[in-house]
matplotlib code that plots the C-alpha trace (Angstrom):
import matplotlib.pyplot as plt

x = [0.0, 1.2, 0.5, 0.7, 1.2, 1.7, 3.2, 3.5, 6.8, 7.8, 6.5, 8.2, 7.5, 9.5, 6.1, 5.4, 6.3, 9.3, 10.0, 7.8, 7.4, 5.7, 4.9, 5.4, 5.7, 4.8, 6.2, 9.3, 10.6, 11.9, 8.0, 7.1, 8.9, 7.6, 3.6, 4.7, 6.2, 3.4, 0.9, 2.6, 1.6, 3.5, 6.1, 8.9, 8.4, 7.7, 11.1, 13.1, 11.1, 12.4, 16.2, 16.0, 14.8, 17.8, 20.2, 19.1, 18.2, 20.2, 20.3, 16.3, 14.4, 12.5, 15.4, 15.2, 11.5, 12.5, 15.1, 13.0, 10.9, 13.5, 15.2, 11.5, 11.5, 14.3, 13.5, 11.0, 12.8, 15.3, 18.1, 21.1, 23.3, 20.3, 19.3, 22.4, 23.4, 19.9, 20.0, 23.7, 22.8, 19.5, 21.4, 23.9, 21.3, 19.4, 22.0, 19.4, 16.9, 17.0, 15.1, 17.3, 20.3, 18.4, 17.9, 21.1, 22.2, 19.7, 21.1, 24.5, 23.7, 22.2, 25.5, 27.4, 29.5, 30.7, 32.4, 29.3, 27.2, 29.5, 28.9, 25.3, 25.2, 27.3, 24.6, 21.5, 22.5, 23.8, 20.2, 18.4, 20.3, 19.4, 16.2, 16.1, 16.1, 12.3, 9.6, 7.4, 7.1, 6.6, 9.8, 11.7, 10.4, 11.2, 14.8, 15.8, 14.4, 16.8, 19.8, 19.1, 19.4, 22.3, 23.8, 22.8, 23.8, 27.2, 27.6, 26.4, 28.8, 31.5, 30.4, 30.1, 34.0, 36.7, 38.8, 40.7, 40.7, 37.3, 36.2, 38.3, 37.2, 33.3, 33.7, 35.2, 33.0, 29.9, 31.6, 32.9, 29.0, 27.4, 30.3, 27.4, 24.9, 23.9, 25.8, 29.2, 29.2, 28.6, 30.7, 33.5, 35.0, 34.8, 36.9, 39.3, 39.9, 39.9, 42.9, 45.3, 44.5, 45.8, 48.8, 47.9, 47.5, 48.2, 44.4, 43.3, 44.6, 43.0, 39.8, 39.7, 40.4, 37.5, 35.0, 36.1, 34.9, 31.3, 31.3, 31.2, 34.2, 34.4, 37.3, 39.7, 39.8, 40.0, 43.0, 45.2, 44.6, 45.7, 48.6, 49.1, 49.5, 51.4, 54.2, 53.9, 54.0, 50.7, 47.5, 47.7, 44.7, 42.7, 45.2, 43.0, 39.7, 39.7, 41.3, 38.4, 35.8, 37.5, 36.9, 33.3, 32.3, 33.4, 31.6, 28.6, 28.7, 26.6, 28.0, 27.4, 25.4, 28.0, 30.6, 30.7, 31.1, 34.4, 36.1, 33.9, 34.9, 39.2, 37.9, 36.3, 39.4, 42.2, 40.6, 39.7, 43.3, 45.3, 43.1, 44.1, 47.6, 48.2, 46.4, 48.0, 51.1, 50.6, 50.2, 53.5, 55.0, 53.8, 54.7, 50.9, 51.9, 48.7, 46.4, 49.3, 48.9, 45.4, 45.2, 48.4, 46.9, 43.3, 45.4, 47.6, 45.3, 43.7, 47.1, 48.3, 48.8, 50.3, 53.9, 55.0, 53.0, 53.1, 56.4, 56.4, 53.4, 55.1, 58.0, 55.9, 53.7, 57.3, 58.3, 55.2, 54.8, 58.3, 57.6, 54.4, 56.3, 54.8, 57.9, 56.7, 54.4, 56.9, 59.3, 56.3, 56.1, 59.8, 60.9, 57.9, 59.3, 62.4, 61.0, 59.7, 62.6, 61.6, 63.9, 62.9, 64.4, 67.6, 66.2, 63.7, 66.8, 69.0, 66.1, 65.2, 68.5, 68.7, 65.8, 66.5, 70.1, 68.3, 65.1, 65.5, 62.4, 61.1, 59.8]
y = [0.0, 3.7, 6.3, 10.0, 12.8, 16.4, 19.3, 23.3, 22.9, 26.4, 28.4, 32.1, 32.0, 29.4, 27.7, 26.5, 23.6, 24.2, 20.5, 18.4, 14.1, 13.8, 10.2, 7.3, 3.8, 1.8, -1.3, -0.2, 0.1, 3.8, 4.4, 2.7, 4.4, 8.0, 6.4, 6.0, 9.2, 10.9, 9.0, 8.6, 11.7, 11.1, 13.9, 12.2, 9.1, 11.2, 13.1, 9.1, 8.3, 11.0, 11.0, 7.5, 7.8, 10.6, 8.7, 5.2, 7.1, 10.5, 10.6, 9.4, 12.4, 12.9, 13.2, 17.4, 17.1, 15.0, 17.1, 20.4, 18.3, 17.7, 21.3, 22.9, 20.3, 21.3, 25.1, 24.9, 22.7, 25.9, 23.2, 25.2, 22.4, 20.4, 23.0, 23.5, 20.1, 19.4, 22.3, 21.7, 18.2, 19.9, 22.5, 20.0, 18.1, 22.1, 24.8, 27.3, 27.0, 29.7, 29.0, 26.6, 28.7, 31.3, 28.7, 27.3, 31.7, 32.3, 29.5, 30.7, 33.8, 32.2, 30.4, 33.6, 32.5, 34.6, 31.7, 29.8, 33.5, 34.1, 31.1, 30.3, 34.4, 33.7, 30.8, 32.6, 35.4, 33.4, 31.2, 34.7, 36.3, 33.4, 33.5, 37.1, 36.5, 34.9, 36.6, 36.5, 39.6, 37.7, 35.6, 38.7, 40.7, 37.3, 37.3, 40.6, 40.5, 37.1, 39.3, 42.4, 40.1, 38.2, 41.3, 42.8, 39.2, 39.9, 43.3, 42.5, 39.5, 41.7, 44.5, 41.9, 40.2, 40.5, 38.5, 41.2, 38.5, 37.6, 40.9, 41.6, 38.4, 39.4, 43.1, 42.4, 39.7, 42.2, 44.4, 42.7, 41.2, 44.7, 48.0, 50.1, 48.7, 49.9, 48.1, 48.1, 51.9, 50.7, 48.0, 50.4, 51.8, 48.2, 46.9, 50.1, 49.1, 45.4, 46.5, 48.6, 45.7, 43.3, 45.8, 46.1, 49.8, 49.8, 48.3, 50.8, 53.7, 52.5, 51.7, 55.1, 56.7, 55.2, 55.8, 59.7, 61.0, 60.0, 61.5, 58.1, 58.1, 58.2, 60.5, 57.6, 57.2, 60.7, 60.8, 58.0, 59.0, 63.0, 61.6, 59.5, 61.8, 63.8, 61.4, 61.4, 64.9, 64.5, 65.6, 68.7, 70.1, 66.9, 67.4, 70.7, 69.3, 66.5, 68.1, 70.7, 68.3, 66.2, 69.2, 69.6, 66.4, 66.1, 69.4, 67.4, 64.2, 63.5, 60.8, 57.6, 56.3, 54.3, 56.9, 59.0, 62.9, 63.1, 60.4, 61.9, 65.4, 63.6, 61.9, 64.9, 67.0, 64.4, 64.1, 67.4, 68.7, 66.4, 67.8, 71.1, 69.8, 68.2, 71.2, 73.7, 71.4, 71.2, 75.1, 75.6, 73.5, 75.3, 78.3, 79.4, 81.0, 82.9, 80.0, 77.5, 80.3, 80.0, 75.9, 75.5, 77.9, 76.2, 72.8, 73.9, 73.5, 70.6, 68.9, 70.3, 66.5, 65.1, 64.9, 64.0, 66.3, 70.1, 70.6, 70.4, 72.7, 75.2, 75.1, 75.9, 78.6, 79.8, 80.0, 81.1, 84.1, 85.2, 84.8, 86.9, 89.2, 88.7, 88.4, 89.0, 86.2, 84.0, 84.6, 83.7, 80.1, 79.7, 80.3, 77.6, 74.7, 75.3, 74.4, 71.3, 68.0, 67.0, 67.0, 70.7, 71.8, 72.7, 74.3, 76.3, 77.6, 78.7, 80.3, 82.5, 83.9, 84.4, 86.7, 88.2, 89.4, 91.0, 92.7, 94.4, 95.0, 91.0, 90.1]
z = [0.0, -0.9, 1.1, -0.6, 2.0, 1.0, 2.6, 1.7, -0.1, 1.8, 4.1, 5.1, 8.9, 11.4, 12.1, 8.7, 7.0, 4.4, 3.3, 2.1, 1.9, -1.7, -0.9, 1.5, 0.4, 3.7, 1.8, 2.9, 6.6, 5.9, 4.9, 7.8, 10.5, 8.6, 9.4, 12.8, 13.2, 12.1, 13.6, 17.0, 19.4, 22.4, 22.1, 23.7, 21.8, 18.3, 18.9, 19.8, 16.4, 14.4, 15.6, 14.7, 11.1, 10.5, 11.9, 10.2, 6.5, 6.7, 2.4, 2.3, 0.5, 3.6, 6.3, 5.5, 6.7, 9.7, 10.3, 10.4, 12.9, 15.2, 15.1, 16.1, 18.8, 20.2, 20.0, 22.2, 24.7, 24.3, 24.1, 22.1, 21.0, 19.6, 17.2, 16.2, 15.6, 13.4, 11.9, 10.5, 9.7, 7.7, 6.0, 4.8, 3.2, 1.9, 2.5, 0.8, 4.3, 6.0, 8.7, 9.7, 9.7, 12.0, 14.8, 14.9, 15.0, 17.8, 19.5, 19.5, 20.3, 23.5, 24.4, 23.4, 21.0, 18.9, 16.4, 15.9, 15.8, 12.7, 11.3, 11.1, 10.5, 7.2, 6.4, 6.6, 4.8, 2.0, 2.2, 2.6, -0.4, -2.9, -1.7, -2.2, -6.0, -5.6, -7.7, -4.6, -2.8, 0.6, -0.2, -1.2, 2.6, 4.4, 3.0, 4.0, 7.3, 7.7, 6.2, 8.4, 11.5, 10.8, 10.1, 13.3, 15.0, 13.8, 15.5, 18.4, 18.8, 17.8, 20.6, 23.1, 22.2, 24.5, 22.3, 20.0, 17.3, 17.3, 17.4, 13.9, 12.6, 13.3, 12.2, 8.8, 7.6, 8.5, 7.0, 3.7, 3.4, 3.7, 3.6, 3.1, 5.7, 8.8, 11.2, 8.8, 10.0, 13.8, 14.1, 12.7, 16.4, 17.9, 15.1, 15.6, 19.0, 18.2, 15.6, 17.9, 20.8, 18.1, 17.2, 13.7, 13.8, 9.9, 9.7, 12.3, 10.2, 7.3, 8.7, 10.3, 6.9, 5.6, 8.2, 9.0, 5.4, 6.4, 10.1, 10.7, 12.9, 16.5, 18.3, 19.2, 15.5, 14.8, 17.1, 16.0, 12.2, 13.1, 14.5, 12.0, 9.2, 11.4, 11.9, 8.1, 7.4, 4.9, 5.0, 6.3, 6.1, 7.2, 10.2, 11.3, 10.2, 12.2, 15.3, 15.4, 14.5, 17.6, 19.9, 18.7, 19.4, 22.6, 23.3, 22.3, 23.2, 25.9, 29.6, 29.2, 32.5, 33.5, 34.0, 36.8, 36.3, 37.2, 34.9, 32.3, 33.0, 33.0, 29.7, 28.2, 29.0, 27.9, 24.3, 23.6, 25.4, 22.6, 19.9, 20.2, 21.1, 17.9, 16.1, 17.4, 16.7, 13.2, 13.0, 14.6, 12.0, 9.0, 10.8, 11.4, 14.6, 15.3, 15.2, 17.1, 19.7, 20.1, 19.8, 22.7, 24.8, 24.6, 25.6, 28.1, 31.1, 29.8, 29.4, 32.5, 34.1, 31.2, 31.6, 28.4, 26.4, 28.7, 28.1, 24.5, 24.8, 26.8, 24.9, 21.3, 22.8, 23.9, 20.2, 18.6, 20.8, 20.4, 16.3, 17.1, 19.3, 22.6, 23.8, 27.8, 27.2, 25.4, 28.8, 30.7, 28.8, 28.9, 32.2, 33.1, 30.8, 32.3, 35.6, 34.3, 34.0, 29.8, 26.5, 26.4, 29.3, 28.6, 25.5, 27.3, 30.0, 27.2, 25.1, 28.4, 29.2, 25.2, 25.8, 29.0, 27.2, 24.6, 25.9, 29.2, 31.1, 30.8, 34.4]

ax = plt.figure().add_subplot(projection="3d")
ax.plot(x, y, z, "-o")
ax.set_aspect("equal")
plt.show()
């Protein structure tokens, strides 16, 4: 006797069927264990029946039907490693479900792991893209909704990383999938930081060249690619641009929750204080001696317990307000780098008696 049972070959929603059994011959014991399954409405002994036909037929035409049984079984027993472990064996029998590919994703993303989350990620956007290509509008919706959430999937395991090379690994795939998506631009300063943590601050650069453009960049990116071309002596005038539009958004940006008013006051200071540093650097260098006066003298105080960098500062203001002939003023900035122990010490001394020799009057 042959039994014919039809299902809706595929259905856009995880509670619909998406494989199908177009017949059963009960002749057979395969045919016979499928009757038993379906007939057999204990769910314990349904879910023994159906891990036993997968296991005993795995390349019988209706294993992908089993095995879509078994993965929504295990769904709603919320057990992780059974979904993913039917939904791998279902996608390696139909690689374009899915479905199946965003249970096994949610069920990483239960365990946390951001390997697996990259990896059934990569699956159902691939499923969701080909499916994409359907001519029915309800497909086409379906698939991009599946897309949009692996990508989102991906970005939030990479937010979540503490593993520097995880974190690259999650970023650029998103990133490479989608550079013009949504989260591409969001998982951008993770993947910065995930780059410098790494020591690969060639990849850092280059990622922050490529987000700045679109005010896409965050200030620690800002920062490392100022002094970056810096260091290089290029890109001048990106040099100021960035530096102001550093200061700006500080100005701006609003604490986070977490961080108390003081350390966001310290932060607040520290980032703005090396924007105008390296701005008012930069003048100084092309000789702009004006506007290095007005960036130096707008980090001073906010540098003022940086040891490494208020000397220099002192020593530049020094310079430019000699060149702009504030010379009382350039005393002023001398005589206190002298008083500091740096490289510019020494300088600073012999630049201040220089100037005491030739203008009389200098307090």
């Amino acid at each position: 006797m042959r039994l014919v049972v039809c299902f809706i070959a595929f259905a856009l929603t995880a509670s619909g069927q998406r494989h199908k059994i177009e017949e059963i011959n009960s002749e057979k014991p395969e045919g016979k264990l499928l009757q038993q399954i379906m007939q057999e409405n204990d769910a314990g002994k349904k879910t023994a029946l159906l891990d036993q036909f997968a296991g005993d037929y795995p390349k019988h035409e209706g294993t992908p039907w089993v095995l879509e049984q078994l993965q929504a079984i295990y769904v709603k027993d919320n057990n992780s490693e059974k979904v993913m472990a039917a939904g791998d064996r279902l996608l390696a029998l139909d690689p374009d479900d899915p479905e199946a590919a965003v249970q096994c994703l949610k069920a990483a993303e239960s365990k946390k792991d951001g390997a697996l989350v990259m990896k059934y990620a990569v699956l159902a956007s691939n499923a969701a893209r080909k499916m994409g290509t359907a001519s029915e509008p309800s497909q086409v919706e379906y698939a991009k909704g599946v897309d949009r959430y692996a990508e989102y999937a991906l970005y939030r395991a990479a937010l979540e990383s503490r593993d520097p090379k995880l974190t690259i690994a999650l970023g650029e795939t998103l990133r490479e999938r989608n550079a013009g998506g949504e989260y591409a631009d969001k998982v951008a300063p993770p993947l910065f930081a995930a780059y410098r943590m790494a020591g690969d601050q060639g990849k850092a650069v280059a990622l922050a060249e490529k987000t700045a453009p679109a005010g896409q960049a965050s200030e620690d990116m800002l920062l490392v690619l100022v002094d970056s071309y810096m260091q290089q002596k290029k890109e001048p005038e990106k040099v100021h641009q960035y530096s102001a539009a550093i200061v700006q958004m500080m100005a701006q940006k609003p604490k986070p929750e977490a961080v108390s008013d003081a350390d966001w006051t310290a932060h607040k200071n520290q980032i703005t204080g090396l924007a105008h540093y390296l701005n008012g650097k930069a003048y100084h260098n092309e000789n702009g001696h004006a506007k290095a006066d007005v960036e130096l003298r707008a980090a001073l105080p906010l540098v003022e317990s940086n040891a490494a960098i208020k000397p220099e500062v002192l020593y530049m203001l020094a310079l430019s307000d000699f060149k702009l002939e504030k010379v009382q003023d350039s005393a002023n900035y001398f005589r206190a780098c002298a008083a500091i122990k740096s490289p510019y010490q020494q300088l600073a001394t012999t630049n201040l008696a220089r100037l005491k020799t030739q203008y009389t009057g200098l307090k």
